[in-house]
Every structure is written in structure tokens, then in C-alpha cells.
C-alpha positions as CSV (number, residue, x, y, z in Angstrom):
1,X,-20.2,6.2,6.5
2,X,-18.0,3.1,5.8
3,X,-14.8,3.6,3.8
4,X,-12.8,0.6,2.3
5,X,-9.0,1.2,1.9
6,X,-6.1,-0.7,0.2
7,X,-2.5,0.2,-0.5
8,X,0.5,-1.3,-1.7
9,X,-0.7,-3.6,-4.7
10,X,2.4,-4.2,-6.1
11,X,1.2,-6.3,-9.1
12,X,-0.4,-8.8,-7.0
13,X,-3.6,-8.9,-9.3
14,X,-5.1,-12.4,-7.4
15,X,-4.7,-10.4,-4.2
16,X,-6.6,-7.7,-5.9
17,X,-9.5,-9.3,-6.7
18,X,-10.2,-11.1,-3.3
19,X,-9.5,-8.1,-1.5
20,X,-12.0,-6.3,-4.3
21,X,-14.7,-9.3,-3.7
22,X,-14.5,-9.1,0.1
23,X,-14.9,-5.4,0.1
24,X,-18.2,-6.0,-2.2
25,X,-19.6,-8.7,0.0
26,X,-19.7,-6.7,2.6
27,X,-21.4,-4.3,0.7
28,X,-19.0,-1.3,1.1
29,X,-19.2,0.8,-2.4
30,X,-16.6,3.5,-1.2
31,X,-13.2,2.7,-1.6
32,X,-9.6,4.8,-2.3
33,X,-6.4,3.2,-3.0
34,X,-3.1,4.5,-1.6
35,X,-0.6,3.9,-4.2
36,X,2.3,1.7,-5.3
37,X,0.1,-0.4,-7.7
38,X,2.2,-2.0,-9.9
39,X,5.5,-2.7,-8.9
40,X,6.6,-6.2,-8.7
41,X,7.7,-9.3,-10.8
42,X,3.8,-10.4,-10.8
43,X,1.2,-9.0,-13.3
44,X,1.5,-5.5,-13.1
45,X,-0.7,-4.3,-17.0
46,X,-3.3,-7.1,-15.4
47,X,-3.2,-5.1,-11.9
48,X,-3.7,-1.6,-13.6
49,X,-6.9,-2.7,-15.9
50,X,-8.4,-3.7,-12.5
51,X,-7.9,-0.7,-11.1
52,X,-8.7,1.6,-14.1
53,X,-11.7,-0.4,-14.9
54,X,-13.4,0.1,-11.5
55,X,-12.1,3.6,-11.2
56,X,-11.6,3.7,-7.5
57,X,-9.9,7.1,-6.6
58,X,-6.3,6.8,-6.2
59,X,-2.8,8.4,-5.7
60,X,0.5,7.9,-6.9
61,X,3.1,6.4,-4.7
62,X,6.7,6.2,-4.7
63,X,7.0,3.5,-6.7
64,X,4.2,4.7,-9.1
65,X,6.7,7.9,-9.7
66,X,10.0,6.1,-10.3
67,X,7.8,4.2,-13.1
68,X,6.9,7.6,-15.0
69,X,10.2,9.3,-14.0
70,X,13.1,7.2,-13.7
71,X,14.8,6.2,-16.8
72,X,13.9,2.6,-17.4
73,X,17.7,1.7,-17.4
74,X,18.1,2.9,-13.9
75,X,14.9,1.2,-12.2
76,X,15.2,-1.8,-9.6
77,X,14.3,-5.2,-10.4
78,X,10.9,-4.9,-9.4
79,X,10.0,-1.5,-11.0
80,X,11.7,-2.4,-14.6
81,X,9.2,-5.9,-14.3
82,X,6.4,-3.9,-14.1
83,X,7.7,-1.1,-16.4
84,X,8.3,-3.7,-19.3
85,X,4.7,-5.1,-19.0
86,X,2.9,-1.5,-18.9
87,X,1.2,-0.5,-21.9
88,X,1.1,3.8,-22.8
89,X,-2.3,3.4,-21.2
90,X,-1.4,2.3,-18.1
91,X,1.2,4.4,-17.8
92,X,-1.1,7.9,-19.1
93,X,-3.5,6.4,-16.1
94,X,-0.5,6.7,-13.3
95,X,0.3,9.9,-14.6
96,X,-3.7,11.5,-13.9
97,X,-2.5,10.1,-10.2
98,X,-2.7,12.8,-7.7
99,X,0.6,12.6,-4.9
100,X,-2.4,13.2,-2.3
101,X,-6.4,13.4,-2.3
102,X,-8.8,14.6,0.2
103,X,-12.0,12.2,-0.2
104,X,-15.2,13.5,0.4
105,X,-13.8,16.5,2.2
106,X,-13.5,13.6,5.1
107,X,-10.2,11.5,4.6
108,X,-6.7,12.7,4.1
109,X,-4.6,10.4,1.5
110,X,-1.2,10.1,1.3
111,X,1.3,7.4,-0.1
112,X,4.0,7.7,3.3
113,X,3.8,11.1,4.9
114,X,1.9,14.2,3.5
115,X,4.9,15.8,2.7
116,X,7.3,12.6,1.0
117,X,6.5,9.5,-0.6
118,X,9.4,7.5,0.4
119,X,10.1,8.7,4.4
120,X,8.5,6.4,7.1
121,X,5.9,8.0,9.3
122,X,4.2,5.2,11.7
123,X,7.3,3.3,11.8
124,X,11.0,4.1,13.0
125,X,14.1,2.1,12.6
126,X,17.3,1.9,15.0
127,X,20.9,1.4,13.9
128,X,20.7,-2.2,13.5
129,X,17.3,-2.1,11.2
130,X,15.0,-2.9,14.0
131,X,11.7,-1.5,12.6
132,X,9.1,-0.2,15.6
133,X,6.1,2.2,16.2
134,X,8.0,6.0,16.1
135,X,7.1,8.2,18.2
136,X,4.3,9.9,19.2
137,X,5.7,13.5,19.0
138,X,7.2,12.6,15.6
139,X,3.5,11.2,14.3
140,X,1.8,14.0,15.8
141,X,4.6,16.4,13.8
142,X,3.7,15.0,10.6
143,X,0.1,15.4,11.1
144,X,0.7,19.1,11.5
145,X,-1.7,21.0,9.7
146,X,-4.1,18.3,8.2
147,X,-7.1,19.1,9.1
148,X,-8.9,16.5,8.5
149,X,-10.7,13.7,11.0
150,X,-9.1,10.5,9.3
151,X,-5.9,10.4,7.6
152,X,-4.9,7.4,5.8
153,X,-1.1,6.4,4.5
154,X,0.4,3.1,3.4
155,X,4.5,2.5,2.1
156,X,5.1,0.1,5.2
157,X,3.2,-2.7,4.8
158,X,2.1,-2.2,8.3
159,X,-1.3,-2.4,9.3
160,X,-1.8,0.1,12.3
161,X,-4.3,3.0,13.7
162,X,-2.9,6.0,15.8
163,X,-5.5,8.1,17.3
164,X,-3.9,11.6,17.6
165,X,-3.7,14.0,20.7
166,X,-6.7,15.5,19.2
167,X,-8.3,12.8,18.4
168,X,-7.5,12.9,14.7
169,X,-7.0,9.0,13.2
170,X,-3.9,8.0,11.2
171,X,-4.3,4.1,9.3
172,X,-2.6,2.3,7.6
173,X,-4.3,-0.6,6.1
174,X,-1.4,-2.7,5.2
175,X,-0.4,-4.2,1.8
176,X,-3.0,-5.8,-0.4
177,X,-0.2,-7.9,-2.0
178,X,3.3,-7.8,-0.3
179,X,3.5,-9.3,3.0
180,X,7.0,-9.2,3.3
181,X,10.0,-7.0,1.6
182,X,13.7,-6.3,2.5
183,X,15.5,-2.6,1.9
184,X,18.6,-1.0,2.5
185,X,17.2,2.1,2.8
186,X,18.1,3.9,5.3
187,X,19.3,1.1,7.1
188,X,19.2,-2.8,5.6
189,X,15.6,-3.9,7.4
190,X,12.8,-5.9,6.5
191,X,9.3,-6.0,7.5
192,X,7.4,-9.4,7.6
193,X,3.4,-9.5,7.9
194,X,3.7,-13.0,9.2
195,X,1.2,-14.7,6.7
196,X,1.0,-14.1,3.5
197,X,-3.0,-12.8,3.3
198,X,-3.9,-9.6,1.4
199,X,-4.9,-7.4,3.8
200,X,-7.1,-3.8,3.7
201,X,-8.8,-1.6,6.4
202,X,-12.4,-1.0,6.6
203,X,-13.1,3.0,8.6
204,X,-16.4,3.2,9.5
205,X,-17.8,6.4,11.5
206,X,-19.5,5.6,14.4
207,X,-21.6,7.5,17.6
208,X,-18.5,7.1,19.4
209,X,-15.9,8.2,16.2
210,X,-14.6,6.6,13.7
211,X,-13.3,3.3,14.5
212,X,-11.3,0.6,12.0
213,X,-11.5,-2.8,11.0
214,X,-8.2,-4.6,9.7
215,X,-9.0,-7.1,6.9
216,X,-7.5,-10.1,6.3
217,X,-8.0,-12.2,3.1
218,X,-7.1,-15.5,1.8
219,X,-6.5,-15.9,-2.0
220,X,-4.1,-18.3,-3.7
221,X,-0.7,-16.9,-2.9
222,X,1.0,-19.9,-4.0
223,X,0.1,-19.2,-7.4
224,X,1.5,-15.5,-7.1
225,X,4.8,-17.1,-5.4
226,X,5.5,-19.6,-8.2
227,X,4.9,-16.8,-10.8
228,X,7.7,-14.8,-8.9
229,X,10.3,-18.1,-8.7
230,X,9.3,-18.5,-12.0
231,X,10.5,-15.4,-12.7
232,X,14.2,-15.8,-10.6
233,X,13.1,-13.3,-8.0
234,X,13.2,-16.0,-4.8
235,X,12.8,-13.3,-2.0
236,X,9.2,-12.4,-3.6
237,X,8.7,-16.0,-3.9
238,X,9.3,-17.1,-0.2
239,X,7.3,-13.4,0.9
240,X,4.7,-14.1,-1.0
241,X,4.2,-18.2,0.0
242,X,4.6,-17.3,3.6
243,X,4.6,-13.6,4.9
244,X,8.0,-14.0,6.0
245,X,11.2,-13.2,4.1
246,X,13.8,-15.7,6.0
């Protein structure tokens, strides 16, 4: 059994489709998508008839829910670029999302943690927005009742595999098309990917267990970076052209 998994879109519809065509020359057929789709100063309608058209299973992340539930006048820059592109059928598609799936009674999705879209689970900050690996006991406390071999989660941007105490698998398969983004939430921090591929996992079960591949894909990320200067949003711009934010 091979499973493909993406995450963190964020309108980045050229990143999509190499992503989608790498996927397909390997010849992997299953794939689930763990949310934030849209969200960005790219081409977030584009993004979603992608998505709905192949009709891989999906949730709904925490950017996905501030798009159907947030009053448009309050959204960030980001989510009110993508809100103003959206057509009612994209938005009726995000709204069918689930908040977490179980696929093929094998793989646990969630958008961050199983029980919040928005909290950090792999990851940890200190005072000063250093962003590291948390803890083990804090991982491990999260995973608390999902029974379930492989557990996959996205929100950082941060490809990485935890193999639990017992012997459960947490991924995250990093961001299809944001390598880089700053917040001030809950400390000011940023997290850089370093280049600015689109990036995926590949879990494959094997004699031994189940093991992962991290995917890394070139497209033509200056195209997406002009579209975001083009669009006064420099920070997206320099993330996108190099994987860093500085």
C-alpha cells in the first residue's frame, strides 16, 4: 500500500500540478490532502477546481474555516485574496470538508493536532520564536487515543516523521506551496523550508512497517513569486522565489 500526501496548498496552483504529475509518475493512485487549500495572494478558484476536479479526499484546515466563518471584513490579507476570488462553488466544496478523516480505516487525518486546527503539534517555540521538534511526551499526548497505525498532520510547513513509543507514525509532509511564512502567533516566528520546491510525502507499508519518503519538486516558483509582488504582498514574493523569508 502506497499513500501520496500533500498539505498546505495555499493557492499555489503551479505547485499543485507538479506535485499532482510527480505523484502520477510514480504511479501512486491514492492520495488525501490535509487542508489549507486556498489561502494566499496566488490563484486560489484555479487551486480549488484542481482539487474538486480530481476529487482527492480532503479536510478542512484552519485557514479553510476562517474562509467559510469569518466575516470577509475581518479576514487577513491572505484569506480575503483568496475569499474575493472563490466562487459559491468553491466555497459549497470547502464546506462538504470534514475537520478530520480516517482513510481506509488505515490513516488518521488531521489539519494540526486531532483535537485543534491552529495549535502546533510536531513543533514547539521558545520565548524568542525559536521554532524546534516538541517533545516527545507532548507528541505522544496528542496522539492519545488514535488508534490508528499512521497519523498524518500538516499547519507547519515542516516535513518530519515521529515514530511513536508504540510504534504508531506521525508525518507531516510539508507544504505543497508555501516554503516560507512569518506569524505572531503565539510568539512572532517564522519557519523557512530553505528552497522554495513543493514538497509531499509518499507512506508506503513495508515487511518492516511503514516507512516515508519526503518529496521534493521543482516547478516555476518564479512565476508564482512575481504573481505575489505583483500583487504588493513582498514577503510571499521573496518565500516563494527562495524558501526563505529574510
Amino acid at each position: 500500500m502506497r499513500l501520496a500526501v500533500i498539505a498546505d496548498i495555499h493557492g499555489n496552483d503551479l505547485a499543485l500540478e507538479a506535485v499532482l504529475a510527480d505523484i502520477d509518475a510514480l504511479d501512486i493512485t491514492d492520495i488525501v490532502n490535509l487542508g489549507d487549500h486556498v489561502s494566499g495572494p496566488l490563484n486560489a478558484a484555479r487551486t480549488a477546481d484542481i482539487l474538486m476536479k480530481r476529487a482527492i479526499p480532503s479536510i478542512r484546515g484552519n485557514h479553510d474555516r476562517y474562509l467559510l466563518t469569518v466575516d470577509p471584513r475581518d479576514l487577513g490579507l491572505s484569506d480575503r485574496s483568496a475569499y474575493d476570488e472563490l466562487q459559491p462553488e468553491h466555497r459549497e466544496w470547502l464546506a462538504t470538508l470534514p475537520v478530520a478523516h480516517v482513510h481506509r480505516e488505515t490513516f488518521f487525518l488531521c489539519h494540526a493536532t486531532p483535537t485543534n486546527d491552529e495549535t502546533y503539534w510536531l513543533e514547539a517555540l521558545t520565548t524568542d520564536g525559536t521554532v524546534h521538534m516538541a517533545a516527545r511526551s507532548a507528541i505522544e499526548a496528542e496522539a492519545a487515543g488514535i488508534n490508528y497505525p499512521v497519523i498524518l498532520c500538516g499547519h507547519t510547513h515542516i516535513q518530519r516523521a515521529i515514530r511513536l513509543s508504540d510504534g504508531r507514525l506521525v508525518v507531516n509532509p510539508g507544504s505543497v506551496g508555501c516554503p516560507g511564512y512569518d506569524d505572531d502567533q503565539p510568539v512572532p516566528h517564522k519557519v523557512e523550508a530553505g528552497s522554495p520546491d513543493a514538497r509531499y510525502a509518499v507512506v508506503e507499508q513495508t515487511p518492516s512497517g511503514w516507512s516515508v519518503t519526503f518529496r521534493s519538486v521543482p516547478y516555476d516558483w518564479m512565476a508564482m513569486s512575481r504573481l505575489a509582488a505583483s500583487r504588493n504582498r513582498l514577503e510571499w514574493a521573496r518565500a516563494l522565489a527562495t524558501g526563505f523569508i529574510d
